[in-house]
C-alpha positions in Angstrom: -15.7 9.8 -2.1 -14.8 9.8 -5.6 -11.6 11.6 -4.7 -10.7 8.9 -2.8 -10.5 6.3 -5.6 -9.0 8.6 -7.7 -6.1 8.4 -5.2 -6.5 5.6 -3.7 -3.7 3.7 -6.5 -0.7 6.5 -5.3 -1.9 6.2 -1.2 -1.6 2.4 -2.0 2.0 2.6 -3.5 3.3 5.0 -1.5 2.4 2.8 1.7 3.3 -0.3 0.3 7.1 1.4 -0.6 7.6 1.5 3.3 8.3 -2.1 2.4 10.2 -2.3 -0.9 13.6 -3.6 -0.4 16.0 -4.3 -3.0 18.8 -7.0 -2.5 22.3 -5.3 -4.3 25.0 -8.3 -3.5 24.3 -12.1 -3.1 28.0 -13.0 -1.8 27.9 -14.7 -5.7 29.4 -13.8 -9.2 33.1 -14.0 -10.1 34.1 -11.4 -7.2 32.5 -12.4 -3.8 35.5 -10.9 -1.6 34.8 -7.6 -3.3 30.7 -7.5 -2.4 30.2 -5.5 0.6 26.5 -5.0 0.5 25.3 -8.4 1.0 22.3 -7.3 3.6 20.1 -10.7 3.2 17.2 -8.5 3.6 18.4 -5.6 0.9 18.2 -2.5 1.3 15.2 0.6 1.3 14.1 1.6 -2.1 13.7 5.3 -1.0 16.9 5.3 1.1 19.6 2.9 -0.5 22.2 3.4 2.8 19.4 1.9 5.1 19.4 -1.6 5.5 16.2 -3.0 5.7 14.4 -4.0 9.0 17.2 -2.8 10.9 17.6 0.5 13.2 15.4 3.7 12.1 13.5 1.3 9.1 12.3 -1.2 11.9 12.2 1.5 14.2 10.2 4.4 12.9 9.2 3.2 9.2 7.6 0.0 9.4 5.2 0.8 11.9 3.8 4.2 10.1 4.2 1.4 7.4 1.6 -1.0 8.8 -0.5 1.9 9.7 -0.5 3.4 6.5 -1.5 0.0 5.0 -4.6 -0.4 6.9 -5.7 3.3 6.4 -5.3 3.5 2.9 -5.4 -0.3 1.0 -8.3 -1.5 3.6 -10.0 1.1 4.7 -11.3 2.6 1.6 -12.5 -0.8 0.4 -14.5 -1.5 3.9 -16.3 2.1 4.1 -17.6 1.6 0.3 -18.7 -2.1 1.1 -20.3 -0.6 4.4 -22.3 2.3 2.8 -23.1 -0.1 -0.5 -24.6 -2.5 2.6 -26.4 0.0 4.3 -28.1 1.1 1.7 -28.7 -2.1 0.1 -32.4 -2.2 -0.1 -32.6 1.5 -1.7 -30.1 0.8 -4.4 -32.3 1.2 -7.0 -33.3 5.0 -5.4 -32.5 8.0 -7.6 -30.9 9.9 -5.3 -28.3 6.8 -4.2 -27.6 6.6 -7.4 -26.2 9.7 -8.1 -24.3 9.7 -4.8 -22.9 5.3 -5.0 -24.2 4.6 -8.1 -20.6 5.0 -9.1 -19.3 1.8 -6.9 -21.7 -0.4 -8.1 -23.3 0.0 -11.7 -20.7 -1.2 -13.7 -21.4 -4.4 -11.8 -25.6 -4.4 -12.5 
């Protein structure tokens, strides 16, 4: 469990990145004729000659995308609220302690 939270902040970024596009030409500045990459959704962060939400992105990416989101930013979260609620009433039991006391004691 504590290996989890410990790697929860990469598993977050690395799903999240599944979404990170970055825009390269707005069709402004002094030469518009000469801006070819004026995608209006950008382009992938970790692949800069796929357009975003279009073809193998939309087609293969963005679902292992949303996936990958709800495993790793809300899952993690829900289990520790779920085990904190369970045991709720023995909180104050050594042995919960030492095995959640680290998810809730800085919040005593």
């Amino acid at each position: 469990m504590i290996a989890v939270f410990i790697l929860y902040p990469g598993w977050t970024q690395a799903a999240l990145s599944v979404f990170a596009c970055y825009r390269i030409d707005d069709g402004s500045g002094p030469f518009p004729d000469r801006q070819q990459a004026t995608w209006r959704y950008g382009y992938w962060i970790r692949d800069m000659q796929q357009a975003c939400y279009t073809g193998r992105h939309l087609g293969l990416y963005v679902p292992i995308g949303v996936i990958s989101v709800a495993l790793t930013c809300f899952l993690p979260p829900l289990l520790s609220f779920l085990l904190l609620w369970r045991n709720r009433r023995k909180l104050d039991d050594l042995r919960i302690q030492l095995r959640y006391g680290f998810l809730y004691s800085r919040y005593e």
